[in-house]
N, C-alpha and C positions, 0 to 999 in steps of 0.2 A: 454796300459792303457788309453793311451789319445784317441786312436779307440775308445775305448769299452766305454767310459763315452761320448766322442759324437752320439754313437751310442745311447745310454739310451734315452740321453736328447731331441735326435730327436726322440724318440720313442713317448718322452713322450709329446711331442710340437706337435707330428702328432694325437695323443690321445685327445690331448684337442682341436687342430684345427678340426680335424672331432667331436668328439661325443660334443663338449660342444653344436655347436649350435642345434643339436638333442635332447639334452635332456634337451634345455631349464632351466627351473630355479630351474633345479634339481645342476647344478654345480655354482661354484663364480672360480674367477679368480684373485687372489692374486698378488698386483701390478697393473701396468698400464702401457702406453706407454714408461716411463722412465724403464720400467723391461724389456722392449722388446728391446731396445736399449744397455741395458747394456749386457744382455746376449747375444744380436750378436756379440758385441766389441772381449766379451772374444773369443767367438768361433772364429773369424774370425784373431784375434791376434795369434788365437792357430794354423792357418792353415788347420780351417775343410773341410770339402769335400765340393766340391759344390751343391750344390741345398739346402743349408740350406737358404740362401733369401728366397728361393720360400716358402720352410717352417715357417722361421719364418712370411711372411709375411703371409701365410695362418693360424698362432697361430695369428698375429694379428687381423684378419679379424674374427673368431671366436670371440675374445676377445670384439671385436666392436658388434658384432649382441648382446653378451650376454649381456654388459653392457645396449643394446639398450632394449632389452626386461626387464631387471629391469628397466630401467628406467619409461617403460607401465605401468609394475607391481605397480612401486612406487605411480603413478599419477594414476590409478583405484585406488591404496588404498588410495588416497588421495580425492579423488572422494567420493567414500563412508563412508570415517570420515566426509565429509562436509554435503554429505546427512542426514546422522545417528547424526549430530550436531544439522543440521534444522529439522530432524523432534524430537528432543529432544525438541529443544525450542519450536515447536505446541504442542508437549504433557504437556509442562512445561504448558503454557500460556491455554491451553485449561483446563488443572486442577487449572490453578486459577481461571478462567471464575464460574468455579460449588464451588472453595471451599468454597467461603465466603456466607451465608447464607443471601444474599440480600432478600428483601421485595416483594416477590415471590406473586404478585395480581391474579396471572390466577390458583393458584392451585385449583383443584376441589372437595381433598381430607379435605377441611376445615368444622370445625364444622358448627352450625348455628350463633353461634355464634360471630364468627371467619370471617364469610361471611358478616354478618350484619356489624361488624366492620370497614369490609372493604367498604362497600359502603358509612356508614357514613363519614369514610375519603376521599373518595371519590366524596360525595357530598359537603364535604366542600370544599376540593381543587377546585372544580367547581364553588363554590360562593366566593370563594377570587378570581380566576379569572374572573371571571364576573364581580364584586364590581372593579375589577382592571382595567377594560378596556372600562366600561361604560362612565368615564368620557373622554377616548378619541373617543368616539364615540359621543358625547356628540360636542366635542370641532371641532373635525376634519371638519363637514361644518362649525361653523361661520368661521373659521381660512381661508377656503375657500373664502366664501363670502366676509371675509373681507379685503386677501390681498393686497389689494392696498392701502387701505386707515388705514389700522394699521396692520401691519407685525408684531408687535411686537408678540400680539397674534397667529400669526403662528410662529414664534418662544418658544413662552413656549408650543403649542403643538407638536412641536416635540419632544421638553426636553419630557414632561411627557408621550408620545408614549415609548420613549428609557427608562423612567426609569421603567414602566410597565413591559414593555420586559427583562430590567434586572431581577429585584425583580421576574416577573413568573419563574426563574430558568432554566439551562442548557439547556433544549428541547427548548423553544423560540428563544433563544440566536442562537443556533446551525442554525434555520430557518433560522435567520434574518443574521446572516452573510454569509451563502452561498447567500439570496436575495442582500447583498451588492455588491457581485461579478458580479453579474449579472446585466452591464450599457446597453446592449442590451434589456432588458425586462422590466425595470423601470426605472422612472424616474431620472436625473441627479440625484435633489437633494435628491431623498429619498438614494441613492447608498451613497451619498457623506452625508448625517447624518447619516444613519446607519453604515458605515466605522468604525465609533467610537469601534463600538462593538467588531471588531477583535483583540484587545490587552486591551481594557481600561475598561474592565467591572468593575460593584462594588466588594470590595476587602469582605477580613474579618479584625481582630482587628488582632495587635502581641498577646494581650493576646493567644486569641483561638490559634496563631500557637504556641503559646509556648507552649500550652499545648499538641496539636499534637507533637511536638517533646521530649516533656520528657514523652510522650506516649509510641512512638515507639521507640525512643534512649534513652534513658533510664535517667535519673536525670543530668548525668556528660555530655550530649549532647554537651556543651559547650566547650570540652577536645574536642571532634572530630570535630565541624565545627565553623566557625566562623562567624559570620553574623556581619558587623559594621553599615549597616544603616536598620531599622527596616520599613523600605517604600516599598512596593517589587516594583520592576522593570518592572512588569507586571502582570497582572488577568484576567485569562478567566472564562467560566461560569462554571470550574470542580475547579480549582486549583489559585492559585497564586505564583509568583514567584519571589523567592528573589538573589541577589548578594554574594556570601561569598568567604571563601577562605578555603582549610581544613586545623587543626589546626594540627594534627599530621600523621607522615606519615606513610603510612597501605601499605603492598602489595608493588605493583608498584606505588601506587599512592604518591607523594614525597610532605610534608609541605608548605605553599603555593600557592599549587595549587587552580588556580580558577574554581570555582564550579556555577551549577544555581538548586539553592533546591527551589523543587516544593511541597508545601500543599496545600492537599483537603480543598476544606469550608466547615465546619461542617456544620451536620443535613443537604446534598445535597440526601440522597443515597431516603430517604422517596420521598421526591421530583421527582425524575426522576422516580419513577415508578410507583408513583398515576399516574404522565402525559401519561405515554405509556399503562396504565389500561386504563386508559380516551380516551386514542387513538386508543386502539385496539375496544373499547364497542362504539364509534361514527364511525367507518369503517366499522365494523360488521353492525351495525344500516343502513349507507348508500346503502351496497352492498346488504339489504334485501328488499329492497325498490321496487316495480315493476317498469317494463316498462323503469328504467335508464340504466341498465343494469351497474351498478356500481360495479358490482362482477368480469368481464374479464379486470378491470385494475389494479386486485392484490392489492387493497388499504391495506387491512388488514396483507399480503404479508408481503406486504415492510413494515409499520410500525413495526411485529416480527423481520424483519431480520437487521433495524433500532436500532429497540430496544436488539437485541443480540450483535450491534458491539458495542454499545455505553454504557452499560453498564457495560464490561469492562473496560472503561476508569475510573470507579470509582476506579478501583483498582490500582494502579499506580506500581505493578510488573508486570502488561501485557504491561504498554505499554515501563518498561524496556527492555522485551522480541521481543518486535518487534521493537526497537530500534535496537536490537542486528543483526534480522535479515536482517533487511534495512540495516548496514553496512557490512553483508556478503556478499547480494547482489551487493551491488555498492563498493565494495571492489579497483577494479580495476578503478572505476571512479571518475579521481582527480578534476572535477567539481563538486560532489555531496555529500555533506559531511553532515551525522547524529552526533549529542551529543554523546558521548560516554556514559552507566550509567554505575555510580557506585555500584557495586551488593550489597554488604556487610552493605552499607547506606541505601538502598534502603528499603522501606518497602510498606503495602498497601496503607498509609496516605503519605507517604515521597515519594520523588523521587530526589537522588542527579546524576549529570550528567555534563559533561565537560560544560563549560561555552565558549558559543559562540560570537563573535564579528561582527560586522559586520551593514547594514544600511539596513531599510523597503526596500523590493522589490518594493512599490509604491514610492518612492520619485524617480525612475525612470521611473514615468510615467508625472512627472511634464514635463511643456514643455521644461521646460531649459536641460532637460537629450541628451546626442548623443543622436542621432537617429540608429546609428549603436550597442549603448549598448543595447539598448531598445530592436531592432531585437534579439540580440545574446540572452539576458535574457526569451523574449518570445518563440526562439527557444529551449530554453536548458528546460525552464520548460514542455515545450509539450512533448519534446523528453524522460523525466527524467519520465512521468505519461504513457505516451504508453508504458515505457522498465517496468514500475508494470503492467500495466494493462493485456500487452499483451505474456511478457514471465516472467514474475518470478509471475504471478494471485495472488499479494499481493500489497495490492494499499492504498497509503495513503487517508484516507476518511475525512479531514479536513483541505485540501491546502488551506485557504483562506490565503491572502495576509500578516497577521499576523506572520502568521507561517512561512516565508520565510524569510532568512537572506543572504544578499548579499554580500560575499568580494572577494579581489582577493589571488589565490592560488599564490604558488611559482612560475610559471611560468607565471604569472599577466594577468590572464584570469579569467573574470567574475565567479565565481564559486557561487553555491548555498547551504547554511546550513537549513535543513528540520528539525521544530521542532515540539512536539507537537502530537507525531504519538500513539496517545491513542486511534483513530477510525481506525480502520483498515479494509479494504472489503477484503477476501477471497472466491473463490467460491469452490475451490475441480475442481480436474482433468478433469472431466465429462463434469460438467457447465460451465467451462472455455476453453472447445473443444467448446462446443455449443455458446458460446458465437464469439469464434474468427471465426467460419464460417459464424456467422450472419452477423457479423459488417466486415466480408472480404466478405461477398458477397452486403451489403450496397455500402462498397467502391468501388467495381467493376461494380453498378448497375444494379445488377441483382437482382429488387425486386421481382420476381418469387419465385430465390429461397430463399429470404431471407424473406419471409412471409411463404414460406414452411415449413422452420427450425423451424420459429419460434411459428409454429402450431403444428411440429411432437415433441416441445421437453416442449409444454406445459403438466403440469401434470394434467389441470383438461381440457376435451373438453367436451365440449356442444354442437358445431357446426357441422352444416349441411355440408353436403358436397357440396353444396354451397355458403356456407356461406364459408366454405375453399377457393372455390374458389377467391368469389366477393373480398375477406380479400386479397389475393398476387395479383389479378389485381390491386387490391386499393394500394399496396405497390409499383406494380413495375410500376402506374402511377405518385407517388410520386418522383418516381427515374426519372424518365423520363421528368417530366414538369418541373425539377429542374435542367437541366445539366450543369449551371454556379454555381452551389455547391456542397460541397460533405458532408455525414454524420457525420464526426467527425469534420465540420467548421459550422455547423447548427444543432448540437443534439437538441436544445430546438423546432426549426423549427417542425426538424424531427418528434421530440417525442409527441408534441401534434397533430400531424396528425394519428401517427399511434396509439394513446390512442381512439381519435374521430374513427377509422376505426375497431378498437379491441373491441370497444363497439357495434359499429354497427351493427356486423357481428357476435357477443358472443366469440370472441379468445381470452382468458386469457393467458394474457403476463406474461413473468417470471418475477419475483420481482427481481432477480438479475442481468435481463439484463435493468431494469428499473433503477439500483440502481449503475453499472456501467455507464448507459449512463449520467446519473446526476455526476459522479466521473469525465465525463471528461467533462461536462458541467460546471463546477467550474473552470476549470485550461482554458478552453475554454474563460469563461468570463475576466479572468485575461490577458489571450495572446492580448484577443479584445483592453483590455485598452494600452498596449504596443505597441502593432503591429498592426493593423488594419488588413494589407493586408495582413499577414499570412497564408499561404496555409498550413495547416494542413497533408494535404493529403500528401503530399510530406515527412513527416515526418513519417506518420500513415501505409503510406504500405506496405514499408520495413520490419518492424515489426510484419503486420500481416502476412507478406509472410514467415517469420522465424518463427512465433507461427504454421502456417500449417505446416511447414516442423517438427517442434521440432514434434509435435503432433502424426504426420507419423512415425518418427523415435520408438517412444516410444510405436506406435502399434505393429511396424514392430517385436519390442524387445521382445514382449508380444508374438510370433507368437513362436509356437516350430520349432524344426527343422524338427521332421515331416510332421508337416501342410506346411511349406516353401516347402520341396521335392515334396508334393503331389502336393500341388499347383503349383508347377516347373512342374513338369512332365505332369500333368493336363494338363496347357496353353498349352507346347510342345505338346501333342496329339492334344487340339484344333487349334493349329497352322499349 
């Protein structure tokens, strides 16, 4: 009897050591190491035959291969729940983008009357700004003339320059604080008055937000959050933002907890899209102009694709959504930490979101800062823009200094909190290949073929095939008379050499590799005021050499297994 039941059991331990790992994740295996243990003891107490080790160790060894291939299985399906998450939140975020029926200036489907309306608002919005900035045009040379002998007067013309910039709304604003970042291209003191811009714009009243919030939260607002001082904390040119705490606990979110609720400033949504009507009818107007050639620098371009990220930001569940996906992203990265938003709070005027601590990224530019923090911070921001730019092609498009909050993590390393992520640059698979061969053949200097790229991947050509050419000699003499710098530690260098050589030559450059180079020309000018001597490069081509390979990977995947064989067999014949 005791034969014949170890005969079974090795029957059945030789059944599952061969076929399981043949049949893959057609079988499971009940137990684990401590079952294979137990079951030798008995046999081997019982006096079985020998060669049951060999056995059991080969039911082991199965047991191992199978658990190993769940474990694939597990992590592919864990893979494609993350995929089918992120493109949840773009479908999510792209149907808030169309649903809200914002002040649509370019439809063509409008009455006459409808048309007329709009240009009459249109020409007003032009004579308030006109009427707005006359008098700093007015004031800006005496103030000149007069600096030395009364300063005073250049002082109230700056005030009234910044409050002009205020009052013209969100598109100004937006200008003049990336111009802030930018101590390479202007002057100290305009950087250092305009600075103000990044956190301290003009607010609204508590009225108004009180009425955004018994708007969208309904009357009892008051039972869900709490707000004790009625000052907000900080105003940019979409929102302002206050201090609270939530008053009851929802979800996972527990009583107490500190919050940062962000409201829209009413009557902004009119406002930003007379300006980008205004912007798109003075672009048009320039690129039709003879003889400038104002058409191959995509002005009209970039303002649409401007005016597509930024207009979302009015809606403040988009830029809950790409909050969301910025910390899927950096999930794993304990220096780079987003707000967490609250969904359930959230709405198109509201936006509630974990409240973050922490001190201005520029008070570590003062001179009192280490010198070694300063390094590490302008490190980790360049590093933290090239991992959006170059493998996850989702890039914070509002890094000015404001929006950065500095503390240290549990393991008391400089870390950084990213707020504010309402402008987002996206390009799509496509543009984002095309992009990272451009700017990886810039870094490599090879302006041949990085004037090539970026003539085969324009969509409008007018150019001669000389002009093709004269256009990549002209790039890869850029590259070449420049070899003590590289393109991602001089993009503004760069960029207006190859806009003077894209006009020259008629090459219409992409709006979107214009609109990324300016993404890293913002975080560029911030690293400047930090670090000086920053080598960028160092940082930059690790990254593009990973976005090539990812790129390859994802063709190779695309490729069937016939095409592969053929092409296998193919080479082998050519070979």
């Amino acid at each position: 009897m005791l034969r014949s039941s170890t005969s079974m059991m090795s029957a059945a331990m030789r059944k599952s050591a061969y076929r399981l790992p043949n049949r893959g994740l057609s079988y499971s295996v009940i137990g684990g190491p401590s079952t294979v243990r137990t079951a030798k003891n008995i046999l081997l107490n019982r006096n079985a035959a020998g060669g049951i080790d060999r056995i059991l160790q080969r039911f082991k060894i199965g047991g191992e291969r199978l658990k190993l291939s769940r474990m694939i299985m597990l992590a592919l399906a864990a893979m494609a729940l993350e995929k089918q998450r992120q493109q949840a939140l773009q479908a999510n975020c792209e149907a808030l983008k169309q649903e809200r029926s914002l002040l649509d200036y370019e439809k063509n489907e409008m009455s006459y009357l409808q048309r007329l309306g709009r240009s009459l608002r249109a020409l007003r919005r032009i004579g308030v700004l006109t009427c707005l900035f006359i008098p700093a045009g007015v004031l800006m040379p005496v103030a000149y003339a007069t600096q030395n002998v009364a300063p005073r007067i250049s002082d109230v013309t700056w005030e009234y320059i910044l409050y002009g910039i205020e009052v013209a709304g969100p598109t100004f604003i937006k200008l003049s604080q990336w111009a802030s970042t930018r101590s390479d291209l202007f002057p100290a003191e305009f950087c250092l008055r305009f600075a103000r811009l990044q956190d301290a714009t003009r607010g609204h009243t508590w009225s108004a937000t009180e009425t955004t919030l018994i708007e969208q939260l309904g009357p009892d607002w008051d039972q869900k959050l709490e707000i004790d001082n009625k000052d907000p904390i900080g105003s940019g040119c979409i929102a302002q933002v206050y201090q609270g705490k939530m008053k009851a606990a929802t979800g996972m979110k527990k009583a107490g907890e500190e919050v940062a609720i962000k409201i829209v400033h009413p009557h902004i949504r009119e406002k930003v899209e007379l300006d980008f009507y205004i912007l798109n009818k003075l672009t048009r107007f320039l690129e039709s102009l003879p003889r400038f050639n104002f058409e191959y620098l995509a002005m009209s371009d970039s303002v649409e694709q401007f005016r597509q990220i930024m207009v979302p930001q009015l809606d403040l569940r988009c830029e809950a959504k790409n909050l969301e996906k910025f910390r899927i992203h950096f999930a794993e990265n304990n220096r780079v930490e987003f707000p967490e938003p609250f969904d359930h709070l959230t709405s198109s005027n509201i936006l509630v979101e974990g409240f973050c601590r922490g001190s201005r990224i520029m008070s570590y530019a003062n001179p009192g800062a280490k010198q070694q923090d300063r390094e590490d911070l302008a490190h980790l921001g360049v590093k933290t823009v090239m991992e959006m730019l170059f493998m996850y092609d989702f890039v914070h498009g509002d890094l000015h200094p404001g929006n950065i909050m500095v503390f240290r993590n549990k393991e008391d390393e400089l870390s950084m909190n990213l707020l504010d992520c309402g402008i987002c640059v996206e390009m799509g698979e496509s543009d984002h290949k095309n992009l990272i061969n451009i700017l990886g053949a810039f870094i490599k200097r090879d302006g041949l073929l990085a004037g090539k790229l970026m003539v085969d991947t324009a969509k409008h050509k007018n150019a001669t095939d000389d002009d093709v050419r004269l256009f990549c000699e002209g790039i890869q003499k850029i590259c070449s008379d420049d070899l003590d710098n590289n393109f991602l530690e001089k993009v503004g260098d760069y960029l207006a050499d190859i806009c003077d050589l894209a006009c020259r030559h008629k090459v219409k450059l992409e709006s979107k590799f214009i609109n990324a180079s300016l993404a890293v020309e913002i975080i560029e000018g911030l690293a400047c005021k930090l670090h000086p001597e920053m080598e960028v490069q160092k940082v930059a081509l690790p990254l593009v050499l990973k976005a090539e390979v990812m790129h390859g990977i994802r063709k190779a995947k695309d490729i069937s297994w016939g095409e592969w064989f053929t092409n296998l067999t193919g080479g082998a014949k050519q070979d």
